[in-house]
C-alpha positions in Angstrom: -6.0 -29.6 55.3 -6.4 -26.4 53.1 -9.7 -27.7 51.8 -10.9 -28.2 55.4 -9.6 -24.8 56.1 -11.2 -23.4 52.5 -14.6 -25.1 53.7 -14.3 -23.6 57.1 -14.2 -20.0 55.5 -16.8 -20.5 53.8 -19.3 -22.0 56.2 -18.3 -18.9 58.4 -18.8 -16.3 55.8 -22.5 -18.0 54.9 -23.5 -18.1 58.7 -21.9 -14.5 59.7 -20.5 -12.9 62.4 -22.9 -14.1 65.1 -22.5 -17.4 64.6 -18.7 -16.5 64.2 -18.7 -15.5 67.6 -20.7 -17.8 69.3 -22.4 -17.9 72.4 -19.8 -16.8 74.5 -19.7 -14.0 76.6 -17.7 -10.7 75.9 -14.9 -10.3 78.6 -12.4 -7.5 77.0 -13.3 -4.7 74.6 -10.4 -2.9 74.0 -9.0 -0.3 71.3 -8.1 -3.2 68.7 -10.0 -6.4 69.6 -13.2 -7.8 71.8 -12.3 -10.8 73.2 -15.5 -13.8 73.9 -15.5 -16.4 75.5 -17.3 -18.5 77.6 -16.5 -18.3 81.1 -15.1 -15.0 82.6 -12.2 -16.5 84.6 -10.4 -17.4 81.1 -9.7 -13.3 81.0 -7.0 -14.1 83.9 -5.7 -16.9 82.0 -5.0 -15.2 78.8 -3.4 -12.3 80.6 -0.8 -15.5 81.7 0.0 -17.0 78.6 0.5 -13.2 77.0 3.6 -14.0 79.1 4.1 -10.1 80.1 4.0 -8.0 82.9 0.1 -7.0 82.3 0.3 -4.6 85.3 2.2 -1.8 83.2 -1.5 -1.3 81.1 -3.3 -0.6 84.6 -3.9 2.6 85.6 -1.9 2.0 88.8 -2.2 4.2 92.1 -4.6 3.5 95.0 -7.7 4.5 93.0 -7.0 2.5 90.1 -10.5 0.8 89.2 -9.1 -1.5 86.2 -10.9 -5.0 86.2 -9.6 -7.4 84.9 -11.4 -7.0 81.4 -10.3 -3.8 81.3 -6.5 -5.1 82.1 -7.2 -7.6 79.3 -7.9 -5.2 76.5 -5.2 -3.0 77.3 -2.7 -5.9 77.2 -3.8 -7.5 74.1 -3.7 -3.4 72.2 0.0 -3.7 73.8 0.2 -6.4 71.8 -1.3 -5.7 68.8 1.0 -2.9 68.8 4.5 -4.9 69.3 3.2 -7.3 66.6 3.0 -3.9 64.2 6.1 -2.6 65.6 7.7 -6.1 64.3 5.8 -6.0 61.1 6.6 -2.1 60.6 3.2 -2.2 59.4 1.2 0.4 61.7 -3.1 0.2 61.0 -4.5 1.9 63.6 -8.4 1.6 62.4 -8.1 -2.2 62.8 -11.0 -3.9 65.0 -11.6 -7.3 65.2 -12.9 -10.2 67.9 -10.7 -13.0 69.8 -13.2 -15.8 70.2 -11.7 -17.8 73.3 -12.6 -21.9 73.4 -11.2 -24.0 76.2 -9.0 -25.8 74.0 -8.2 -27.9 71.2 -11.5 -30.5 71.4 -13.7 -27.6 72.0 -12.4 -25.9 69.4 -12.8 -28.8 67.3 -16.4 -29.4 68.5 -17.4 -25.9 68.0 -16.4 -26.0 64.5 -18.5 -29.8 64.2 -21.6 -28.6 65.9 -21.6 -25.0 64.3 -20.6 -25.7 60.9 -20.6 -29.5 60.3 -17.0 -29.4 59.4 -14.1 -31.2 61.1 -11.4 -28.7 62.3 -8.2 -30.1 63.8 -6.3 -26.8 64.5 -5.1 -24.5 67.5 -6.5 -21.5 66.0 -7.3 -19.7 63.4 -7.8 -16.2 62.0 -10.6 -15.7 59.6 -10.0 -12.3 57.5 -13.0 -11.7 56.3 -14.8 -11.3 59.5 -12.0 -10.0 61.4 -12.1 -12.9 64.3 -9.6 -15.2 65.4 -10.8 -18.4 67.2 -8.0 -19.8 69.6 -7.7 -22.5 71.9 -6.6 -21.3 75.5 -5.1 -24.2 76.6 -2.9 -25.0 73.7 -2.1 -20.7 73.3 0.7 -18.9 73.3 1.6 -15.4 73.3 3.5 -16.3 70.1 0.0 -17.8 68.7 -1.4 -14.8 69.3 1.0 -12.9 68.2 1.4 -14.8 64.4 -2.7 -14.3 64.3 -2.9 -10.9 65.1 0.0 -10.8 62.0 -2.1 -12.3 59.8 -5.2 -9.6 60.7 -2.7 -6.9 59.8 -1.5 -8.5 57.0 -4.6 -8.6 55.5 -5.9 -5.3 55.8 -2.5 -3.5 54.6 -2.1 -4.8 51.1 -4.8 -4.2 48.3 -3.8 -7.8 47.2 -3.0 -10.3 49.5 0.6 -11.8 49.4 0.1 -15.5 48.8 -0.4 -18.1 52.0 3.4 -19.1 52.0 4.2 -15.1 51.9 2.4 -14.5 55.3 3.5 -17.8 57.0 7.0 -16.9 56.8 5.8 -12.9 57.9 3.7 -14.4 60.9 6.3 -17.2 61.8 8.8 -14.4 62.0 6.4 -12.5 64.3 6.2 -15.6 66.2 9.7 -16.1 66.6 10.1 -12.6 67.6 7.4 -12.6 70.8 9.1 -15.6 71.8 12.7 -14.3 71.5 12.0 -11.2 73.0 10.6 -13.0 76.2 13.3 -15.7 76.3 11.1 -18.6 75.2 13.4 -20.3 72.4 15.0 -23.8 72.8 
């Protein structure tokens, strides 16, 4: 697993942030992230599995003219926000991309037909281009959440704490999301 992982990074950082990316379409752009994917309809399914009452991030009133995009990348700053609240770790500069497959296999067969590598993961967040790839069926706002850790992880400490260092940080941000929205067993 870490060598597939290893080779995936690697393949990635050759190919650059196009390829990284892919050929879906953007559907948020908001203050942290740009989210892709490739149908537009998935921006009402994320807003779903975030689990949170997305309508607080609208402008509200009669003349409101948030779209759902627009919803979308307010939400996921919201997010980005609690997951640095939890963290105490506040980086305000950060920009990166959410790259949105349908789930699991088309993850899997992006990875296969992009990069020839076999990739048998829910998502993934891939510092040095700033993207994480995630599978909408199989995410979570906890997912998300232990991603979006691992982006602000990365870009606070000169030296990255080791892998086992930021599992147990981002498993405690996932714990936290799902906690704090009633979502434990």
């Amino acid at each position: 697993m870490k060598n597939s992982v290893a080779a995936i990074l690697a393949m990635i950082f050759l190919c650059g942030n196009a390829y990284a990316q892919g050929a879906g379409n953007q559907i948020a752009g908001g203050t942290f992230f740009s989210v892709y994917s490739d149908s537009k309809s998935d921006a009402y399914s994320l807003l779903a599995k975030i689990d949170t009452n997305y309508l607080l991030y609208s402008s509200g009133g009669a003349e409101a003219k948030d779209d759902v995009g627009d919803i979308l990348a307010k939400t996921l700053d919201g997010l980005y926000q609690e997951v640095s609240d939890i963290l105490d770790i506040h980086i305000y500069s950060f920009k990166g991309t959410i790259r949105v497959l349908p789930d699991k296999q088309a993850l899997t067969g992006y990875f296969k037909r992009t990069y020839g590598i076999d990739f048998d993961e829910r998502s993934l967040y891939y510092f040095e281009k700033d993207i994480i790839y995630i599978s909408l069926a199989d995410m979570t706002v906890g997912m998300l959440g232990h991603e979006m850790a691992h982006a602000i992880i990365s870009h606070f400490f000169v030296v990255p704490p080791p892998a086992k260092i930021q599992e147990v940080l981002c498993g405690y941000v996932e714990y936290s999301l799902r906690k704090s929205r009633g979502n434990l067993p």
